[in-house]
N, C-alpha and C positions, 0 to 999 in steps of 0.2 A: 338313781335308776340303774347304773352301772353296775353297783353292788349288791341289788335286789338281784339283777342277772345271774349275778354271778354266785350267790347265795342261794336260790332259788335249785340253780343248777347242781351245786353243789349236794343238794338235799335229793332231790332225784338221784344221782349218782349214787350217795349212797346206800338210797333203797333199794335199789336196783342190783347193785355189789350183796346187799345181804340177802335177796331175793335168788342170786346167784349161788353164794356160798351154803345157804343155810334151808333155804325151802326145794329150789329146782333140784338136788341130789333127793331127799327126802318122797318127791311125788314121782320121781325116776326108779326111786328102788320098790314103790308099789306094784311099778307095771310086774306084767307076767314077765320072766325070763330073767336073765342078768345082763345086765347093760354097763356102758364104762363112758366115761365121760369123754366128748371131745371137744377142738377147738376148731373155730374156722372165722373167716373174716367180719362178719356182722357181731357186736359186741351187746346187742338188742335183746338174743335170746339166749336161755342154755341148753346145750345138743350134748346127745347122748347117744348109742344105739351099737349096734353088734352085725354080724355079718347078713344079713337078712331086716334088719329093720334103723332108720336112722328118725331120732324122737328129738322134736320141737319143743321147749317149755319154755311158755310165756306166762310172764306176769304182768295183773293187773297195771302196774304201775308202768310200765312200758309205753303203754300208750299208743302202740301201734299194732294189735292184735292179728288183723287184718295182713299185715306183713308176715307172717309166720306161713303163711299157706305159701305165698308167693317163695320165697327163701325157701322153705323147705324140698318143694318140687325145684329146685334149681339147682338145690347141692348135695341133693340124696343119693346119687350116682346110680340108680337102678333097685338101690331098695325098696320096699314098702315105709313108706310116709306114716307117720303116728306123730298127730300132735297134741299139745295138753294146753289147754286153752281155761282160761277167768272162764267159772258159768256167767260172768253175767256180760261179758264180753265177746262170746261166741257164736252170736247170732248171725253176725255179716258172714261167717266163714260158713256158719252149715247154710244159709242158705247159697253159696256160689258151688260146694263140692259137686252135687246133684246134676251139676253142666258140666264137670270133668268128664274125659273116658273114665272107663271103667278100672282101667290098670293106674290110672294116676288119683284116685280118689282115697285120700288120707282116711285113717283112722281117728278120730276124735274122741280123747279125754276130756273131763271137765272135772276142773276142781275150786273149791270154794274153802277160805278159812285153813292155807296149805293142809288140806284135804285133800287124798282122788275119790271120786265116785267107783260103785264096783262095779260098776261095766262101761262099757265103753257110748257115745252116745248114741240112739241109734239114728241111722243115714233117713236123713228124706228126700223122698221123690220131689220129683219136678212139678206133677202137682200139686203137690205141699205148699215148696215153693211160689208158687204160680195166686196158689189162694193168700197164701200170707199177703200178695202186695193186695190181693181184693179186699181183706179182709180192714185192711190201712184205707185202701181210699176210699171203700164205704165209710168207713170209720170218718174222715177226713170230711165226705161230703155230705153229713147227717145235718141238716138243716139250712144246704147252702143248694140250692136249686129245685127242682121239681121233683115230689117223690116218689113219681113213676120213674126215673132214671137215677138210681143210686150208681155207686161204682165207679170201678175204671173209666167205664166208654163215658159217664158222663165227664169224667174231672179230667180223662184226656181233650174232648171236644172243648172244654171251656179252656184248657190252658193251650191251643193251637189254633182257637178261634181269634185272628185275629180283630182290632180294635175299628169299627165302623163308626164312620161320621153321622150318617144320616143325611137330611137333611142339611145340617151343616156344612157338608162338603161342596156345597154350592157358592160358597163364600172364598174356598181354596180352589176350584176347579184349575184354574189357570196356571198355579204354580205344580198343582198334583201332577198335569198332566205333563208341566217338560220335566220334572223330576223323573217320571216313569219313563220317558225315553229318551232320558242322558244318558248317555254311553259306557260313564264312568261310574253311574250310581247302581246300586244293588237294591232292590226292596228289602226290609224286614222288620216288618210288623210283626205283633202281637198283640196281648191283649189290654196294655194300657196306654200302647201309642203306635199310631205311624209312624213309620221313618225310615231312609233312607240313607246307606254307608258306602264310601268308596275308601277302596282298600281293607274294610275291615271297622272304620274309625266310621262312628256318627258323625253326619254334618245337616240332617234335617229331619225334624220329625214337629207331627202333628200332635197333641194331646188335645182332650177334651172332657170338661167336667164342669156341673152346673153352669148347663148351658152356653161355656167359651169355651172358645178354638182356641187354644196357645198356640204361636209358633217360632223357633227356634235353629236357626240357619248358623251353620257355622261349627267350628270342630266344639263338640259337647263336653268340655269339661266343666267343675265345680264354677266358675264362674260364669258359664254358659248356660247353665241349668239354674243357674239362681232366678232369674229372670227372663220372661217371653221377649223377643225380639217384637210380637206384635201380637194383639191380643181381639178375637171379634165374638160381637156380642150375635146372637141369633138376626138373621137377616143381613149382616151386615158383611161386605167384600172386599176384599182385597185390594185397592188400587193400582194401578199399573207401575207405578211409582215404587210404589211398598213392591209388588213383588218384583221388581228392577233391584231395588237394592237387595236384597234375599235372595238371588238368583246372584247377584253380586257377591256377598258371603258366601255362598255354598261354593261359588268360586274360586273366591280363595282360599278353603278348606282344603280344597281339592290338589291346589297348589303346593298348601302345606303339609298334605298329606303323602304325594305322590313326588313331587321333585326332590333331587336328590339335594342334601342341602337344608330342605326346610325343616322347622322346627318339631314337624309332628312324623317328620319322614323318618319310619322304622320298620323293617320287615318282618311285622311281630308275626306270632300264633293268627291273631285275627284275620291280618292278610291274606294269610297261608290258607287258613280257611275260605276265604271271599274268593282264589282263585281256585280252591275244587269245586266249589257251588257254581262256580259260571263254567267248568268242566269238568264233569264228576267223571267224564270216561279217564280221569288222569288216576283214579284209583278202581277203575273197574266196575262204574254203574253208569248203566243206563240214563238219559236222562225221560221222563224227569226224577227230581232227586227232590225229597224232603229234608230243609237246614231244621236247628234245633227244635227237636222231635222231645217234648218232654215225658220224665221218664223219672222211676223212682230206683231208689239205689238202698242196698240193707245198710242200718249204721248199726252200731255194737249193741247196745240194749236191745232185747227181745221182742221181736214185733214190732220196730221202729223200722223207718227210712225216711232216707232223704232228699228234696229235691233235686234231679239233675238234667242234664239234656243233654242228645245226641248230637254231634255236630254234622254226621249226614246221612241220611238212610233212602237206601233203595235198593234195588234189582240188577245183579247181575246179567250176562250173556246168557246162563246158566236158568236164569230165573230164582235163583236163590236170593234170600235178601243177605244185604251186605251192608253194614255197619260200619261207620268211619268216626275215627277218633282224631283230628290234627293238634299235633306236638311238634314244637321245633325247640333246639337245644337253648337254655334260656341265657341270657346275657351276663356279661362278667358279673354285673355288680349284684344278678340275682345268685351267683356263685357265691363268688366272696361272702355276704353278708354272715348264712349260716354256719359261716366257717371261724369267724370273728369269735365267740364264743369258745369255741374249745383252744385261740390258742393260746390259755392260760393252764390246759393241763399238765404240758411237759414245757415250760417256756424253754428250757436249758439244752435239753439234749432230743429232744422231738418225741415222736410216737413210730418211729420207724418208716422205710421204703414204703412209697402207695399208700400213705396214712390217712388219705381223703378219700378211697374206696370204703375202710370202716370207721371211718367218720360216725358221730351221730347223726348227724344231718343227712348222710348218705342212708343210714339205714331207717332212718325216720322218713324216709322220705323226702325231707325238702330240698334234695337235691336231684337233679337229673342225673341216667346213668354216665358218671364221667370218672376217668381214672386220675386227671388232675386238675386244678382248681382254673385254669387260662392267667397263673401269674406264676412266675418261675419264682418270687423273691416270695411268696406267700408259701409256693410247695414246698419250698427247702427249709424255711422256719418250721413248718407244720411235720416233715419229715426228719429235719436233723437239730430241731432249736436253733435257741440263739449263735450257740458255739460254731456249729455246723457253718448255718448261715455268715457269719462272719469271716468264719476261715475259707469259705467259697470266692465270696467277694474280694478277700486277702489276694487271694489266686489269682483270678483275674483281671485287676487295679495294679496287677504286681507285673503279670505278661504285659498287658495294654501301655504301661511303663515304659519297658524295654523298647517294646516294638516303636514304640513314639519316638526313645532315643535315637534308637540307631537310625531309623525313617530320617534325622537330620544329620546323622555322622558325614561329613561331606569326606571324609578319610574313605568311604564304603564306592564302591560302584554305580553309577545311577541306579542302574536296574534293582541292585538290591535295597537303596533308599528306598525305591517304587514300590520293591517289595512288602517293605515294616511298615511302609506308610499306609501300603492298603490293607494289611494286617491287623494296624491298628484302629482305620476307620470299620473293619470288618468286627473286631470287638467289642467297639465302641455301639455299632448298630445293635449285635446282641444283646448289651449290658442294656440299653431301651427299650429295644423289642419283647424282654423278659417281663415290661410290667404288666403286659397283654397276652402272651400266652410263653408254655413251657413245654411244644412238642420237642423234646429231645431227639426223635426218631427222623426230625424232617430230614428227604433226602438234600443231596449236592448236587444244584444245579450245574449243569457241563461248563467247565471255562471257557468264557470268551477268549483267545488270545486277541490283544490292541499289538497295534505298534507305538514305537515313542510317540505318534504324533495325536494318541490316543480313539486313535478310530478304530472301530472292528471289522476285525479281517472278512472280506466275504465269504470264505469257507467255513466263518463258524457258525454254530448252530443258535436258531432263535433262541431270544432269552425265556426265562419261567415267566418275566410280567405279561410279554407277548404271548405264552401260551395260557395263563390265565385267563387272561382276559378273552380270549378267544372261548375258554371254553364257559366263562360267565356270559358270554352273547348266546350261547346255545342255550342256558337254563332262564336266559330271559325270553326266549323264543317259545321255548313247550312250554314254559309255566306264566306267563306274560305275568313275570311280575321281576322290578328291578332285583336285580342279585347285591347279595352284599358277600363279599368276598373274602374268605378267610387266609392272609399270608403267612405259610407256615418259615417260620426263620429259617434264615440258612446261611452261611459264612460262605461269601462270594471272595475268590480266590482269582487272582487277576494275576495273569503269567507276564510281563514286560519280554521282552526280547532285548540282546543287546545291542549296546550304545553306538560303540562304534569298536569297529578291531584297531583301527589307531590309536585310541582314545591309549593315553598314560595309563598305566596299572598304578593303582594304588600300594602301600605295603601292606599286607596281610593282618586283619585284625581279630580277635577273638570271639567266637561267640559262646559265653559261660552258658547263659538261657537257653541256649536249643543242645 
């Protein structure tokens, strides 16, 4: 599998390098004018352009077309935008220009078989745009409903209609009803189940199909969906019993969902969402607020789109609508993974300073905007290779040494024993802390002075854990949702006072290392 990876990759690469050297110069020297090649940090596409115009060329093979609009308005620095785009991958992009202003609406080439076209393509309106998605989901709902209602408003009503029992619901009445008014659960239905999510995570829902109620209590993973927890046939109810224990599960989902500690406890995307939907004035709408709003999105082939949905929409102060999208920065290991991959491009000597900003993963996409990866032993390999890496760790296994030494030289003064020693646990905490994050920049927290008997003095200043935490109680307060706290490293510097003015002097010893 390994090698497939890495073979696979390998062959992209080098289409992409001759797509580089031997086609993007070629459909550059078509355009009008004379153009000169540049470089800049995405490795994705190739850039060209002159004092008045800065030119996008993507190829097919890239794979992420759609990134070119985005890049290009980001590092054009006030030129006019021209980009040269696959025909047959340029459809997601003219249709999004048409919602640009006016002064940021690129020019669009299309080439095919490194060919350019001889004119440029022309721009369409908004309602161009507007009928292409009618034109789809009439397309979409040609023999799936009534055919007095073709179109949009019908395939919106049927995908935001949520899922009705009927009848059936006579059978659940008991459990539907404290579900809807527990504290902790959120509704959200749709169209082919009830159910019910606290923090973001299912822990009940309804389904129903020839003629049974499935029900299922409890955090909904692959083993939770395999099988109904309980299962009724038309006419038939719930027992007090059955929904006692069901009510039981959802309880303890909720447990595991929300205490710190438990297994399902994570402050993801989802949660993040679940607390703007129970306060949408925390992004500036009114309530009420409509959760996923479906919606269709351009994908690359022409006249195509994709499923997607809104995660909040409604009304401002203003009465404008307002559209919300929640992201939250994604976790180590969704870092690291796409990162694993490239570091066999330069194992030896790296890919240079900030090598995970032009990343492929960064410019493809799969990464969030980040400048380093949250592991200090991953950035240095990925920045300076193996070599790098090694003579780094040299460095500081060589200090952390010293400072250990002298920390027990009883020839030294107490205080400066006190010194190497906290020196060296101060190193030793970095050399850990790095396999979690690499903010280089973090500041330095104010020294506590202690005395010998290690208490802190009362003139000094609270520590950074006390002000953290203080200000993680404030964002559990506006956003009622547990914080999870990010400690940026810092090398804690602990001043001793001395010992005694009696105390013997030692003889004077050297110190080579400092």
């Amino acid at each position: 599998m390994r090698r497939r990876v890495v073979a696979r990759l390998s062959v992209d690469l080098a289409m992409r390098e001759r797509f580089k050297v031997e086609v993007a110069p070629r459909l550059a020297q078509q355009l009008p004018g004379r153009l000169r090649a540049e470089h800049h940090v995405s490795k994705l596409f190739s850039y060209f352009g002159d004092s008045d115009r800065f030119v996008v060329v993507a190829g097919a093979q890239s794979g992420a077309t759609g990134w070119a609009l985005v890049y290009g308005l980001a590092v054009r620095k006030g030129r006019r935008l021209v980009l040269v785009l696959p025909h047959d991958a340029a459809f997601a992009t003219m249709q999004r220009v048409p919602w640009l202003t006016q002064e940021a609406r690129p020019e669009i080439w299309l080439h095919q078989d490194g060919a350019l076209q001889d004119a440029p393509a022309p721009e369409r309106s908004r309602l161009g745009t507007i009928e292409a998605v009618r034109a789809w989901a009439r397309k979409k709902s040609d023999g799936a409903g009534p055919a007095a209602e073709p179109g949009p408003a019908a395939e919106l009503r049927a995908a935001s209609t949520p899922r009705y029992l009927g009848e059936q619901s006579a059978g659940v009445r008991q459990l539907v009803e404290w579900a809807t008014s527990h504290p902790q659960l959120d509704a959200a239905h749709n169209q082919s189940t009830r159910s019910w999510l606290c923090a973001g995570q299912k822990v009940l829902s309804l389904d129903s199909g020839h003629g049974v109620v499935q029900v299922r209590a409890g955090i909904h993973d692959k083993q939770r969906m395999s099988a109904p927890d309980e299962s009724l046939a038309p006419g038939e109810t719930l027992t007090r019993e059955q929904v006692r224990a069901l009510q039981q599960k959802v309880a303890s989902a909720i447990g595991a969902r929300i205490e710190p500690g438990g297994p399902y406890y994570k402050p993801d995307e989802h949660w993040f969402q679940s607390v703007l939907r129970r306060d949408p004035s925390l992004v500036g709408v009114e309530s009420p607020a409509l959760r996923e709003v479906p919606a269709w999105r351009p994908a690359g082939a022409e006249g195509s789109f994709g499923r997607g949905f809104i995660d909040l929409v409604g009304l401002d102060g203003h009465g404008d609508i307002r559209i919300v999208e929640a992201k939250i920065a994604k976790s180590s290991d969704d870092i690291w993974a796409p990162l694993f991959p490239e570091l066999l491009d330069s194992p030896f000597w790296g890919k240079g300073i900030g090598s995970v900003m032009w990343s492929r993963a960064m410019t493809e996409g799969r990464l969030p905007p980040i400048s380093h990866p949250h592991n200090a032993y991953l950035q240095a390999y990925m920045d300076m290779g193996l070599i790098g890496l090694m003579l780094l760790l040299a460095f500081w296994i060589y200090i952390w040494a010293r400072c250990l030494r002298y920390g027990k030289d009883r020839r030294l003064p107490v205080n400066l024993q006190a010194f190497f020693q906290g020196t060296a646990a101060g190193i030793l905490a970095f050399l850990v802390a790095g396999f979690a994050v690499n903010d280089s920049g973090a500041a330095i927290p104010p020294v506590a002075p202690i005395n010998t008997s290690g208490k802190r003095n009362a003139s000094s200043p609270p520590s950074i854990a006390n002000r953290s935490a203080a200000s993680a109680s404030t964002l559990s307060v506006s956003a009622s949702i547990p914080p999870t706290a990010c400690f940026r490293p810092a090398m804690l510097s602990v001043a001793a006072s001395a010992s005694s003015a009696s105390a013997p002097r030692p003889r004077p010893v050297r110190y080579g290392m400092l």
